[in-house]
C-alpha positions in Angstrom: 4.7 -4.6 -3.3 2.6 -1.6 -4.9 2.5 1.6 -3.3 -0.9 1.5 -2.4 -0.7 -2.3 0.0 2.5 0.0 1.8 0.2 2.5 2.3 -2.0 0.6 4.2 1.3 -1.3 5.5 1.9 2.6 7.2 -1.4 2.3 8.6 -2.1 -0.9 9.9 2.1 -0.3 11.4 0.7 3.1 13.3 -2.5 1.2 14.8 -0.2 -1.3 16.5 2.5 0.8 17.5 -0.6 3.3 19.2 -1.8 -0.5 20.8 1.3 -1.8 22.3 2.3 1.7 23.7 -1.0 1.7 25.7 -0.4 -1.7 27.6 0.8 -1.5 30.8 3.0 -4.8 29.7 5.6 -3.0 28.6 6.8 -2.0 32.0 7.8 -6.1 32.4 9.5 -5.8 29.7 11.2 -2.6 30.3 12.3 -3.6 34.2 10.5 0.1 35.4 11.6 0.2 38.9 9.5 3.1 39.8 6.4 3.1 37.6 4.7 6.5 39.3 7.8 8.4 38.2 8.1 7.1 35.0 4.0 7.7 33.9 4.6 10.7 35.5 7.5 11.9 32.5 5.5 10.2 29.8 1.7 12.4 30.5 3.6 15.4 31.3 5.7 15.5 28.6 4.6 18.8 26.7 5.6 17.9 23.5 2.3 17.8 21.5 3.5 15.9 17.9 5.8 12.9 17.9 7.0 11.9 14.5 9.2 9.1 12.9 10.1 7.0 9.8 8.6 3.7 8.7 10.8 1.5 6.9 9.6 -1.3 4.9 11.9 -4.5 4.4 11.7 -8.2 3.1 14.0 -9.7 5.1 14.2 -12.7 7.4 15.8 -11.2 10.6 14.4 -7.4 10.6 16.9 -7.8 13.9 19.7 -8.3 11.6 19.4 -7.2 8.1 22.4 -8.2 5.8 23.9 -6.0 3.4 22.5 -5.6 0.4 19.4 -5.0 1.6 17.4 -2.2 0.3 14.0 -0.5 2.0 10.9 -0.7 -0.3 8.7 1.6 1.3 9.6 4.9 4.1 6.9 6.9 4.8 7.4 10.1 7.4 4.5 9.4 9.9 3.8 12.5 12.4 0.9 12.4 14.9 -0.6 14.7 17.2 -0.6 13.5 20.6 -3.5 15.2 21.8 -6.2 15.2 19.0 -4.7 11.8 17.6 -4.4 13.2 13.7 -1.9 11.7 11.5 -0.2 12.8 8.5 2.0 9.9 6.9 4.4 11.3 4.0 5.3 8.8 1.1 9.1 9.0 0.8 9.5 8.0 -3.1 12.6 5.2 -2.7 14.0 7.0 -6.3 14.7 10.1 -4.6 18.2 11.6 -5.8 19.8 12.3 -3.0 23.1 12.6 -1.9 23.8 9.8 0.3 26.9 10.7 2.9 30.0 8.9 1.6 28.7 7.9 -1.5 27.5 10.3 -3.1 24.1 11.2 -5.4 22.0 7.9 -5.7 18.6 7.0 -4.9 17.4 7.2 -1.6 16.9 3.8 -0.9 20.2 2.7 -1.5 21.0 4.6 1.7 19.7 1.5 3.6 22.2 -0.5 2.0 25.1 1.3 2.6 24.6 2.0 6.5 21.2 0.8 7.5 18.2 3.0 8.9 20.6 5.5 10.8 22.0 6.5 7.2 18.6 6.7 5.7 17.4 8.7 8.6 19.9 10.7 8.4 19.7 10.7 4.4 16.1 12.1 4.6 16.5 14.7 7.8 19.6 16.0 4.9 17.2 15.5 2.1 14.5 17.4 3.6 16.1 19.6 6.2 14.1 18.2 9.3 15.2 16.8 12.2 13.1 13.6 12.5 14.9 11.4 15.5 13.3 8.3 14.9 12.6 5.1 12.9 10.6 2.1 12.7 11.9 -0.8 10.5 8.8 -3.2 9.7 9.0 -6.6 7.7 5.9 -7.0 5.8 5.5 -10.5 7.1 3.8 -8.4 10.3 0.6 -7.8 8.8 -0.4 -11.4 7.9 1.2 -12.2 12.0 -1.2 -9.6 13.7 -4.3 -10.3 11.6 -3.6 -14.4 13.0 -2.6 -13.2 16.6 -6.2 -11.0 17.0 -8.3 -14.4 15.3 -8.7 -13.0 12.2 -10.9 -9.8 11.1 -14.5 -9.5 10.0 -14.8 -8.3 6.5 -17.3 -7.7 3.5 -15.4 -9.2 0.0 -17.4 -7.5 -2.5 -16.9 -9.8 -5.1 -15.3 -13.3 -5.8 -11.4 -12.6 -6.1 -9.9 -14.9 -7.7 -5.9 -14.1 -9.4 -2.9 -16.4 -10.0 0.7 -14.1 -10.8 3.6 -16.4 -10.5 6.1 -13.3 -11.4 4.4 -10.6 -8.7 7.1 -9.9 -6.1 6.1 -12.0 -3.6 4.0 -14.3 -5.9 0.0 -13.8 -5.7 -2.5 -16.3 -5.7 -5.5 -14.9 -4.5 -9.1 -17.2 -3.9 -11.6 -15.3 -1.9 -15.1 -15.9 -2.1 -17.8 -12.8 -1.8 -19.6 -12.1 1.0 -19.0 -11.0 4.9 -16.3 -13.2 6.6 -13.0 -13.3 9.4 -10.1 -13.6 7.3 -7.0 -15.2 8.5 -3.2 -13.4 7.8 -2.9 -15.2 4.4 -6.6 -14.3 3.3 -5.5 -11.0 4.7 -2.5 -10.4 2.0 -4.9 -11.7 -0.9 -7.7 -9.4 0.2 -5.5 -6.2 0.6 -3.7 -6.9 -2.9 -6.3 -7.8 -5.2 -7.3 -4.8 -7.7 -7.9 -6.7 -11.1 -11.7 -7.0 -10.4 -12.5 -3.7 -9.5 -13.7 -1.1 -11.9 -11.9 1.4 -10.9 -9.0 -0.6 -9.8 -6.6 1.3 -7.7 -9.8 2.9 -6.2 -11.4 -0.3 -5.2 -8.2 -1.9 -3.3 -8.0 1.6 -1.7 -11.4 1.4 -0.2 -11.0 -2.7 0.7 -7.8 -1.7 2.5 -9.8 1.2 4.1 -12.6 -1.3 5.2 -9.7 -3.8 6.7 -8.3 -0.9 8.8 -11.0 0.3 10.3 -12.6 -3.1 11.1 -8.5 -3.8 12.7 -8.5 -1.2 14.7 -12.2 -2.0 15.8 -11.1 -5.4 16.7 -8.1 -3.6 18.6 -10.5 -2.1 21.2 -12.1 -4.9 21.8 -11.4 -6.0 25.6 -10.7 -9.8 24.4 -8.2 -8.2 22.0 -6.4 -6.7 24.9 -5.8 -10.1 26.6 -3.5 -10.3 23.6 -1.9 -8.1 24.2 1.5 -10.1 25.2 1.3 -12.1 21.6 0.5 -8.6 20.0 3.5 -7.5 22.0 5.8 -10.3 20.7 4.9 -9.6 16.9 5.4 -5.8 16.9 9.0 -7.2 18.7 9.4 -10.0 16.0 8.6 -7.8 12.6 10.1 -4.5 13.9 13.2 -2.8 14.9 13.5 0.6 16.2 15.2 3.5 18.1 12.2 5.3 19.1 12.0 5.1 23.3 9.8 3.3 25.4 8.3 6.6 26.6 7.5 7.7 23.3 5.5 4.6 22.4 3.6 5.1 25.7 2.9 8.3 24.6 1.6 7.5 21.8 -0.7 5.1 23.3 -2.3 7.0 25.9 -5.0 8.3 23.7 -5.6 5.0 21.8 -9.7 5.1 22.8 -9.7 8.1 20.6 -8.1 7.1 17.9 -9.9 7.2 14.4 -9.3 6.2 11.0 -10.6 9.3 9.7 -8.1 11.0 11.6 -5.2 9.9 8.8 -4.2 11.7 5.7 -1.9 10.6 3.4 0.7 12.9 1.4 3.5 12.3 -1.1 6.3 14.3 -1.7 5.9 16.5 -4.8 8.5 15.9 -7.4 8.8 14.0 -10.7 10.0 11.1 -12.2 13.2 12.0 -14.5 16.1 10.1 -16.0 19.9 10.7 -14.8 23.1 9.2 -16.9 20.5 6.9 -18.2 19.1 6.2 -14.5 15.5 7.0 -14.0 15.2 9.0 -11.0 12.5 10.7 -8.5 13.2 14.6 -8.8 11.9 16.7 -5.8 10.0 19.6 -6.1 12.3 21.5 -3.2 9.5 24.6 -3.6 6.2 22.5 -3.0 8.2 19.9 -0.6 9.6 22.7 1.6 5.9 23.8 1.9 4.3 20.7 2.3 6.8 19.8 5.8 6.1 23.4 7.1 2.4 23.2 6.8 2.4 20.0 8.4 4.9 21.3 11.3 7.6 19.2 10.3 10.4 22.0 9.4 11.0 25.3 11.1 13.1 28.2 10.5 14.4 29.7 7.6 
C-alpha cells in the first residue's frame, strides 16, 4: 500500500471510530446497567485531547494475528475533544529503534515480536510519550464500510483505467469519468489510482480528500445512522483495540461538528540512512522532540 492510500486509511479509520462512539448502540453491547451514571463519567470527563495509535495490517483475523506478521502503516492520531481538531503523525515503519528484548531494529518488526502492546510500547520508548492506546485496522475495512453505507457519491475526473499484476495487493482499476456512488471495490481503485494525474501524488491526494469528505457527509445522514448496527459490526470485524468504551463515546459526542478541514497531517522528521547494509529511517530527535511538544503530545523535560 503507498503512504498516501494509509493516509487516507488514518482518516477514513478516525471518521468511523468518531461514528460508532456516538451511537447509543454501544450500551447493548457493553451490558451498561446504569446508563445516567455512565454518560455522566464520559461528558464530565475533563480531559480535553484523547490520543492513540492506528495500526495497519493485512491479515485475515485482525482478532488473531499470527506471528510473523508485521504493521504497514502506525500513525499517532491525537484529537481535541472539544473543538474536534486532529493531528495524525506518520510513524515511518523503518524507524531504528530499539525494540525491548531484541534489540535495535525497525520499528515495525516490533509487531512481530509481541504484537501492538510491544509496538506501543516501542513508540511511547521511541518518542518519550505516554500514548495508552491503539487501534489495529485491516485494510479490508474501507472497501466494508463504503458497501455497509450503499456506496458514496463521487466526481471521477477522468477515465481510470490501470492493470498491475505485481502491486501489493494487485490493482486493476476501470472507472469511468463522471459523478457516480461507488461500491467498496470501486472505492480501492478510486483511492489508488495516481498514473493519470498530472501531478500524480497530488491528484490521488485530492480524490482521497474528495472521498472523505463526501464519507463523512454520507455519515450524518439520518438513513446512515439506521446503520449504524452494520457500521457497528465492521468497525468490530476489521479492528482490534484497547482503547475503552468511554473513550470512544467521548470521542463521539461532538460528531455534528466534525470537519475535514479540522485534520492535519505530520511526519516525523528524520532521514532515510543505511545500517550494516540495512536501510533504515533515522529520526531527527531535535525536530521530533519539538514536533510532539507543540502538538501536546510530550511534557516535561
Amino acid at each position: 500500500m503507498g503512504r498516501f492510500f494509509k493516509a487516507f486509511f488514518a482518516t477514513l479509520l478516525i471518521l468511523i471510530v468518531v461514528f460508532v462512539g456516538s451511537i447509543g448502540y454501544f450500551l447493548l453491547k457493553n451490558h451498561i446497567e446504569n446508563p445516567s451514571d455512565f454518560f455522566n463519567e464520559v461528558f464530565n470527563d475533563s480531559t480535553k485531547r484523547e490520543t492513540f495509535i492506528v495500526m495497519g495490517v493485512d491479515v485475515k483475523d485482525v482478532k488473531n494475528i499470527e506471528n510473523g506478521t508485521r504493521s504497514d502503516t502506525m500513525m499517532i492520531v491525537s484529537i481535541d475533544t472539544g473543538t474536534g481538531k486532529t493531528d495524525i503523525i506518520s510513524v515511518p515503519r523503518d524507524t531504528y529503534a530499539k525494540i525491548e528484548g531484541h534489540g535495535r531494529q525497525k520499528l515495525n518488526h516490533s509487531f512481530n515480536f509481541g504484537g501492538p502492546e510491544l509496538t506501543l510500547k516501542t513508540i511511547n520508548d521511541t518518542l518519550g510519550t505516554n500514548i495508552k492506546n491503539y487501534v489495529v485496522v485491516d485494510y479490508g475495512f474501507v472497501k466494508k464500510v463504503t458497501d455497509v453505507v450503499d456506496g458514496v457519491e463521487v466526481d471521477v475526473p477522468m477515465d481510470m483505467k490501470y492493470n498491475d499484476e505485481y502491486s501489493d495487493p494487485p490493482l486493476h482499476i476501470d472507472l469511468k469519468k463522471g459523478v457516480q456512488t461507488l461500491n467498496g471495490e470501486e472505492a480501492i481503485q478510486f483511492l489508488r489510482f495516481r498514473k493519470g494525474y498530472v501531478n500524480q501524488d497530488l491528484g490521488r491526494v485530492e480524490a482521497q480528500q474528495q472521498f472523505a469528505g463526501a464519507f463523512l457527509s454520507k455519515l450524518k445522514e439520518p438513513k446512515t445512522w439506521l446503520k449504524a448496527p452494520l457500521l457497528l459490526q465492521a468497525y468490530e470485524q476489521y479492528t482490534d483495540t484497547n482503547m475503552p468504551f468511554s473513550t470512544v463515546m467521548k470521542l463521539g459526542k461532538n460528531v455534528g461538528g466534525f470537519r475535514m478541514e479540522n485534520i492535519e497531517k505530520h511526519t516525523l522528521p528524520g532521514r532515510a540512512g543505511y545500517k550494516n547494509k540495512i536501510s533504515y529511517f533515522f529520526l531527527d530527535e531535535k525536530a521530533t522532540d519539538k514536533l510532539l511538544r507543540e502538538l501536546d503530545l510530550k511534557q516535561g523535560e
